[in-house]
N, C-alpha and C positions, 0 to 999 in steps of 0.2 A: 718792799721786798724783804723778804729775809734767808738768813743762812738755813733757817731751819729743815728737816724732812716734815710733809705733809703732817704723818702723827703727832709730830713733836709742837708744830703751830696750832694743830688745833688744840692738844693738851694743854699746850702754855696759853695763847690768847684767847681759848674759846671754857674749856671743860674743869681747867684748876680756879681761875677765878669764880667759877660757877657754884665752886663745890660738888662739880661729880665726879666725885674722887672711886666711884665704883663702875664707872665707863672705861673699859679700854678697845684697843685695836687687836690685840692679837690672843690665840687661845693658851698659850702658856700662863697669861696672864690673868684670863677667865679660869683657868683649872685653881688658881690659889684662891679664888671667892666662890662663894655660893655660888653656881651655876645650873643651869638645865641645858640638855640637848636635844636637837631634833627628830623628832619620832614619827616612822609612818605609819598608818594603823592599814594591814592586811587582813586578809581572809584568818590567819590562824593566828595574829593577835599583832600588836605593837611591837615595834622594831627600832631599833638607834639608825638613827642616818650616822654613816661613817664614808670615808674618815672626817673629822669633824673638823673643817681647812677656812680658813679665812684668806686669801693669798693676800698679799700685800698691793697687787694692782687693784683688788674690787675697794679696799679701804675708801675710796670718796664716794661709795652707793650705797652697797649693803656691809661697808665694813666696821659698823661699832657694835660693841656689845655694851648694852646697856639695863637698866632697872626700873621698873619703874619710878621709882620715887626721885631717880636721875631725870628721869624724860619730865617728867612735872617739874623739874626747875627748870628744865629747858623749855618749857610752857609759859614759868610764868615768866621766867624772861622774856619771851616773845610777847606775851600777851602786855608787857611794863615797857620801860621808856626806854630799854637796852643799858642800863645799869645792872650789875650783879646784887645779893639779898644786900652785902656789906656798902653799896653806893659806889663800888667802882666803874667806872663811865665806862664798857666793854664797845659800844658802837651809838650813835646820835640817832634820836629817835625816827628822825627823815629817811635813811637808808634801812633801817627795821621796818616801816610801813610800809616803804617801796616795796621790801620783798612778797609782802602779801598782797602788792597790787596783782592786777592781771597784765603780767607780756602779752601772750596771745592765747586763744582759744585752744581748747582740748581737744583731745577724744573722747573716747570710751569712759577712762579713767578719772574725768573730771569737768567741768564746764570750761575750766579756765586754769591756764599754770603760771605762777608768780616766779619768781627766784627761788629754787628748790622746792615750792610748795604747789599744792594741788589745790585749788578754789572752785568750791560745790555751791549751789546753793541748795539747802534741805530746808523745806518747809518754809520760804520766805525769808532765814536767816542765812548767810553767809558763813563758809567753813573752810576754814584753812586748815592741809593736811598732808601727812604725807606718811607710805605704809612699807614693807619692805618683807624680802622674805628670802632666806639662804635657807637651804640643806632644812627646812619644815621649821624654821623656827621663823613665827609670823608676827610683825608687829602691826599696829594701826594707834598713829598719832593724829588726833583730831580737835582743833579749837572751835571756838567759837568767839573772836575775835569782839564783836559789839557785846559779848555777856562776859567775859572775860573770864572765859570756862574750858575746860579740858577735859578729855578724853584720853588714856594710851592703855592699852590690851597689849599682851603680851604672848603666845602659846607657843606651844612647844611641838604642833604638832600639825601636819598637812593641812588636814583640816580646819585649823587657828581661826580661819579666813572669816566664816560662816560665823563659827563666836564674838569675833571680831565686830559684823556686823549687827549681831545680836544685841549686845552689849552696848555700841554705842547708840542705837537706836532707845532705846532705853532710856541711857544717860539726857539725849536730848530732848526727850518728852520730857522726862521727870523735871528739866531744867524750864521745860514751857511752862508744866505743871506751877512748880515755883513761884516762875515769874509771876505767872497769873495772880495766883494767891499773892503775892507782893511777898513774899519770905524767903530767905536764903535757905537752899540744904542745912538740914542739921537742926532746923524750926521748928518744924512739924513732923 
């Protein structure tokens, strides 16, 4: 248990030791960093989704704002033994795996859902994942858990969704690609 508000616990036990110190909960706090906003695109061009609200009830679904290069330490933490880069113990590796086990079967949305995560299989490999999307601004978080690979897209825009897909189907060829060849990105 703790004294803490929700924001406050996941900032201190989960996002400060992490070093994603460019993740927050609320938009006052998003207007002092670089940010984007959500855009629809109509008939007579692109538009801001307004007002641009995060309420403080949705904060434990769609409520972080995040960067990518935030979500990739959240990555490889998942993807590591639940230690932070600096070796702080954040959670024991047994309840980190459980979460990407499967609870129970899916829907639509996936084969299988673990502890906040969605579990796909594509292609013979297993993916743990999870996507989200407020007022058009879309994300897709996607591992690959036995390659110890990541994915997270980011857009700004209704349509995010489709890029989303685009993008990651890509990443995980190219990472077949790889394998196959025996060489990491960045080799050839």
């Amino acid at each position: 248990m703790t004294a803490l508000t929700f924001q406050q616990a996941v900032r201190h036990l989960l996002l400060d030791p992490l070093g994603m110190t460019r993740t927050c909960f609320f938009a006052d706090e998003a207007i002092t960093r670089r940010c984007s906003v959500g855009h629809a695109v109509l008939d007579d061009g692109p538009r801001v989704v307004r007002p641009w609200t995060l309420p403080r009830s949705t904060h434990p679904f769609p409520g972080l704002i995040s960067r990518v290069d935030d979500l990739l330490t959240w990555a490889r933490f998942h993807l590591g033994d639940g230690a932070a880069a600096d070796g702080t113990r954040l959670l024991d590796p047994e309840p980190l795996a459980l979460m990407q086990t499967t609870v129970v079967a899916a829907g639509s949305l996936a084969d299988a859902v673990g502890i906040t995560w969605q579990i796909t299989d594509v292609g013979g490999r297993t993916t743990v994942g999870h996507g989200g999307d407020w007022q058009s601004q879309t994300s897709s978080f996607c591992m690959l858990p036995e390659q110890r690979g990541a994915v997270v897209v980011l857009t700004n825009a209704h349509l995010g969704a489709v890029l989303h897909g685009e993008i990651t189907a890509w990443a995980w060829q190219s990472a077949s690609e790889w394998a196959d060849a025996g060489q990491p990105p960045g080799d050839g």
